[in-house]
C-alpha positions as CSV (number, residue, x, y, z in Angstrom):
1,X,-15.7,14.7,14.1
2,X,-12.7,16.1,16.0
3,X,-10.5,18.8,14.2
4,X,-7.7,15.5,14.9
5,X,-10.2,13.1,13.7
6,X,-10.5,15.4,10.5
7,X,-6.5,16.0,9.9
8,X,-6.4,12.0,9.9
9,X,-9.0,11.6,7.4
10,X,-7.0,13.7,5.1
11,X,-4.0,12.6,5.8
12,X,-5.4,9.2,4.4
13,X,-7.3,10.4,2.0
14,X,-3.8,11.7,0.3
15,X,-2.7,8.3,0.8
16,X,-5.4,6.9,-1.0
17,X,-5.6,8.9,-3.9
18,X,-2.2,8.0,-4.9
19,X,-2.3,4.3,-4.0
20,X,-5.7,4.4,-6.3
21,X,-3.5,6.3,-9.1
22,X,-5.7,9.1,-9.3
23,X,-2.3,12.0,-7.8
24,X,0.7,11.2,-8.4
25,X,3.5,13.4,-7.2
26,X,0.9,16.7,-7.8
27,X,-2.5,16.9,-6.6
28,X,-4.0,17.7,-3.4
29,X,-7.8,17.4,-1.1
30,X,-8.7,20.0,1.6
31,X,-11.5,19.7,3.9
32,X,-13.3,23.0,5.5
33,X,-12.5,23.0,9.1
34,X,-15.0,21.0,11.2
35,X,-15.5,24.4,13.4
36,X,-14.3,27.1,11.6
37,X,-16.3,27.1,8.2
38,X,-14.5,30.2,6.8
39,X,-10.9,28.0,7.3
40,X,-10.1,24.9,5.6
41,X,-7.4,22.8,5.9
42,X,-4.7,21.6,3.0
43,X,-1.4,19.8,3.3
44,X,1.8,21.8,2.1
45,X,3.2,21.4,-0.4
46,X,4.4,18.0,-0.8
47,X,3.8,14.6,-2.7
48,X,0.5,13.2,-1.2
49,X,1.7,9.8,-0.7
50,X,4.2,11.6,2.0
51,X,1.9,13.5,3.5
52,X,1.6,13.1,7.6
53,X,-0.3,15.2,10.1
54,X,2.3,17.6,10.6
55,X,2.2,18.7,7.2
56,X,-1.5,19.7,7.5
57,X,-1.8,23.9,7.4
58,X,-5.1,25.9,8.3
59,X,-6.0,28.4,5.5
60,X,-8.7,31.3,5.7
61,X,-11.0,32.0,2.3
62,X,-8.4,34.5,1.0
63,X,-6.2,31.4,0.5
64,X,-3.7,32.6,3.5
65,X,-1.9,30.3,5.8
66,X,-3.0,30.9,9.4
67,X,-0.1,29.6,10.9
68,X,2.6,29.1,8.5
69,X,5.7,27.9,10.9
70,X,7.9,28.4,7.5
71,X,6.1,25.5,5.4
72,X,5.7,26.2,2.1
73,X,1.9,26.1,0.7
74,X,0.3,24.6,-2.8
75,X,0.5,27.3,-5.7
76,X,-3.0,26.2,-6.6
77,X,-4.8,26.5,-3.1
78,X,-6.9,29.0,-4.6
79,X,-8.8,26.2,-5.9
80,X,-9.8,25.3,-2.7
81,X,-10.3,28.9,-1.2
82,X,-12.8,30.2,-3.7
83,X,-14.8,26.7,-3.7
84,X,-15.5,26.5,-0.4
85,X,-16.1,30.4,-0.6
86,X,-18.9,30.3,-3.2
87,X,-20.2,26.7,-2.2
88,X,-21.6,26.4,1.6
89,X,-22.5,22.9,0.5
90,X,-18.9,21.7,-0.1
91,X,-16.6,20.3,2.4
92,X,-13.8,18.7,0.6
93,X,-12.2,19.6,-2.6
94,X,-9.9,17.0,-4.9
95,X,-7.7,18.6,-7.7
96,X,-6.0,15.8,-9.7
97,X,-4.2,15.5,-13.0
98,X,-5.9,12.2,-13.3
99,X,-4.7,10.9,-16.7
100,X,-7.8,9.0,-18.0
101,X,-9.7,12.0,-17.6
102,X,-7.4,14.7,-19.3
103,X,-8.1,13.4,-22.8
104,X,-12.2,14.1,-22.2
105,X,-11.0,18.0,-21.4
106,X,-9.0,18.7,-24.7
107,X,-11.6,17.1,-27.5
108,X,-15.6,17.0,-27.7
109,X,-16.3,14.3,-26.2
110,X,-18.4,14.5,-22.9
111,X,-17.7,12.8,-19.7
112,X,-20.6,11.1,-19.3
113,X,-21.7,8.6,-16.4
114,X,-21.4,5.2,-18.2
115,X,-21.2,2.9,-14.4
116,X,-23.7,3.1,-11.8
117,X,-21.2,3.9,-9.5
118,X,-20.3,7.4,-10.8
119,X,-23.8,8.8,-11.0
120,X,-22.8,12.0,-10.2
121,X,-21.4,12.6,-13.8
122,X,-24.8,13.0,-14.6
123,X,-25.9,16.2,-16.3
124,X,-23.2,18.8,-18.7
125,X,-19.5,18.2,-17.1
126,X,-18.0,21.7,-17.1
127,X,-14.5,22.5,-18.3
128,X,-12.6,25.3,-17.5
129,X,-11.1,27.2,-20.3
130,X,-8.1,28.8,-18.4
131,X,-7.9,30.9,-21.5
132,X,-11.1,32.9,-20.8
133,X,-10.0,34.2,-17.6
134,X,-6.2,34.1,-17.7
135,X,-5.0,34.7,-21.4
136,X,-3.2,32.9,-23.8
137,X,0.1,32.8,-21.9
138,X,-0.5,30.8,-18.4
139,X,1.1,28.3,-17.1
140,X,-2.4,26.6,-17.0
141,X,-1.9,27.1,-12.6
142,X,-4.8,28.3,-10.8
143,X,-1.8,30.5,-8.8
144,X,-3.7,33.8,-8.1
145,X,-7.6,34.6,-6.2
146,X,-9.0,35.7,-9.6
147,X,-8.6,32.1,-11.5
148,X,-9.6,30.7,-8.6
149,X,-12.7,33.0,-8.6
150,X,-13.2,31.6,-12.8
151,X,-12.7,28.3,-11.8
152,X,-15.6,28.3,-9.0
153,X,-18.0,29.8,-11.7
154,X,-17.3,27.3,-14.2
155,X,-17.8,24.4,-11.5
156,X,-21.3,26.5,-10.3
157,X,-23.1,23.6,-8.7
158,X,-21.4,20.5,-10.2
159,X,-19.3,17.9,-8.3
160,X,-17.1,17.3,-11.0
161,X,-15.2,19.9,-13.3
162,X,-12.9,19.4,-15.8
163,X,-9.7,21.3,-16.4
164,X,-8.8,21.8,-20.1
165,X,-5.0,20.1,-20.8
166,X,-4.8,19.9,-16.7
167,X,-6.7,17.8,-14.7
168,X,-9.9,17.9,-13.1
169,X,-11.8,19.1,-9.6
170,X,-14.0,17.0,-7.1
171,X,-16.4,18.0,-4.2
172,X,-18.2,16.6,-2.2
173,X,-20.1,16.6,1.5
174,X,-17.2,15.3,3.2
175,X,-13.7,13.8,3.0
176,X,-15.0,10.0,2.2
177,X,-17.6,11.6,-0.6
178,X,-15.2,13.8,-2.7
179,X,-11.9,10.8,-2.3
180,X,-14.8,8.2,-3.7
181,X,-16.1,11.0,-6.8
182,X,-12.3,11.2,-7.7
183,X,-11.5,7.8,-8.0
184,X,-15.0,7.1,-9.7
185,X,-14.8,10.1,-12.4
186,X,-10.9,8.1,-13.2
187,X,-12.6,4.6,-13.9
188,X,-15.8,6.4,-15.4
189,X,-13.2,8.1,-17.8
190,X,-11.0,4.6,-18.7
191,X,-14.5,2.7,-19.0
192,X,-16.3,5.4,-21.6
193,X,-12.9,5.6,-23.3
194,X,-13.0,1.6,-23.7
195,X,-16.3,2.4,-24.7
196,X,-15.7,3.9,-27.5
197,X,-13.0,2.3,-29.1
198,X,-15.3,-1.0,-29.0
199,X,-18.6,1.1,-30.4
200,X,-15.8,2.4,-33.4
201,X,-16.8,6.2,-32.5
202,X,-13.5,6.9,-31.1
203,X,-12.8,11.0,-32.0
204,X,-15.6,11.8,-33.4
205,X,-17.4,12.8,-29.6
206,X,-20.8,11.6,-30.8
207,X,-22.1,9.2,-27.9
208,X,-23.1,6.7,-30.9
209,X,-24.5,2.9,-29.5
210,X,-23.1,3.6,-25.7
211,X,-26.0,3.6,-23.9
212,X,-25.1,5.8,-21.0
213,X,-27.1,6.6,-17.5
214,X,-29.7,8.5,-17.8
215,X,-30.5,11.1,-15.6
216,X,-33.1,9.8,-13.3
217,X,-30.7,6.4,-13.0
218,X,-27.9,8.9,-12.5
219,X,-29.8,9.8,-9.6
220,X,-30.9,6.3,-8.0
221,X,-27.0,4.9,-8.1
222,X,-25.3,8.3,-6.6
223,X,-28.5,8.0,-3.5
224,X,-27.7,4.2,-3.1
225,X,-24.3,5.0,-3.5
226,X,-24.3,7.8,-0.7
227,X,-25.6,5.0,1.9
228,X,-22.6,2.7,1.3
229,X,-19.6,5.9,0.9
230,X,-17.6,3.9,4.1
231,X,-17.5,0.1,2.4
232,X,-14.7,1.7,-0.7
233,X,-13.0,3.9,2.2
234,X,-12.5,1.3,4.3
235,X,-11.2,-1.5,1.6
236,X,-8.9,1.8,0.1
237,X,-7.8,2.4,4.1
238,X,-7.1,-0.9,4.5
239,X,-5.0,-0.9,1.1
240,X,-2.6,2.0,2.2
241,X,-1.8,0.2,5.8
242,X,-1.4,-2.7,4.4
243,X,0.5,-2.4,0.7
244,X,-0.1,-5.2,-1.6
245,X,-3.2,-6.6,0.1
């Protein structure tokens, strides 16, 4: 894809994630620049649902904007700089405050694939502990390299990661891959919350009678899954051009 081509796609994908209610006002996706792998690219800083292609900045692996023109960049892009740093395999980066997931960062229960369609969840769901890099005192903001840096090791080689009493971070292969993890882990979270309000295990974090994925289904859906990544893009495009349909 072209580098326009690519700074569409995002500029959708924004769009999407807030029509899908996984951002809200916060929250943001990069992509790594289709020919410039140590560059990726990151709205400013600004609702998603308003983003256009003008508000689209080039950043280098350091987290510094390559061409600022005055436009003010997201406090947490360190996210996205030490991610696609430490992970040659990653392409696009979600960070989201998306609230069904929250409450599985702040208690014991495990997020946990409970749907065929987010087989990725599959395996131990890490959660930062901002605490064991930053102190007691943060404003819970990866703001600086070095908790950018302690995220990134706490994600290792997951495409999912938890953010204790903040949100959560996707990756993924591309733009269309890490936009469909992100809205997935938020129904994955709603549905295992349902879950276990009807099984009657609700705070105690023991997975009880929900009979969850296991690892080698895990595997199956997220392959089949792969194949059909543009059928929810499309239907989620289609949504954001055309409200209410």
């Amino acid at each position: 894809m072209t580098e326009r081509e690519i700074i569409e796609d995002l500029v959708t994908a924004n769009h999407i994630l807030y029509n899908e209610g996984v951002v809200d006002g916060f929250g943001h996706v990069s992509v790594r620049h289709p020919s410039r792998p140590d560059r990726f690219l990151l709205a400013r800083s600004v609702a998603p649902a308003t983003v256009k292609a003008e508000d689209i900045m080039e950043f280098d692996l350091d987290g510094n904007p390559v061409d600022a023109r005055g436009r003010k960049p997201y406090l947490e892009r360190f996210i996205h700089s030490e991610v696609f740093r430490v992970r040659t395999d990653v392409q696009a980066v979600v960070h989201n405050h998306s609230p069904a997931v929250i409450p599985f960062g702040v208690t014991n229960t495990k997020l946990r694939p409970i749907s065929h369609m987010s087989g990725f969840l599959a395996g131990n769901v890490p959660n930062f502990e901002i605490r064991d890099a930053g102190g007691p005192a943060t404003d819970m903001l990866i703001r600086t390299p070095q908790l950018g840096v302690a995220f990134a090791r706490t994600l290792g080689s997951a495409a999912f990661a938890l953010m204790r009493g903040h949100g959560a971070v996707a990756v993924g292969d591309s733009i269309r891959q890490v936009v469909y993890r992100a809205v997935y882990a938020e129904q994955n979270a709603r549905l295992q919350a349902e879950a276990l309000r009807l099984s009657g295990l609700c705070g105690s974090g023991e997975p009880g009678e929900i009979n969850f994925l296991n690892d080698a289904e895990a595997a199956g859906a997220d392959a089949a899954n792969y194949v059909n990544m543009d059928r929810p893009w499309e239907l989620w495009k289609m949504r954001v051009a055309n409200p209410g349909k």
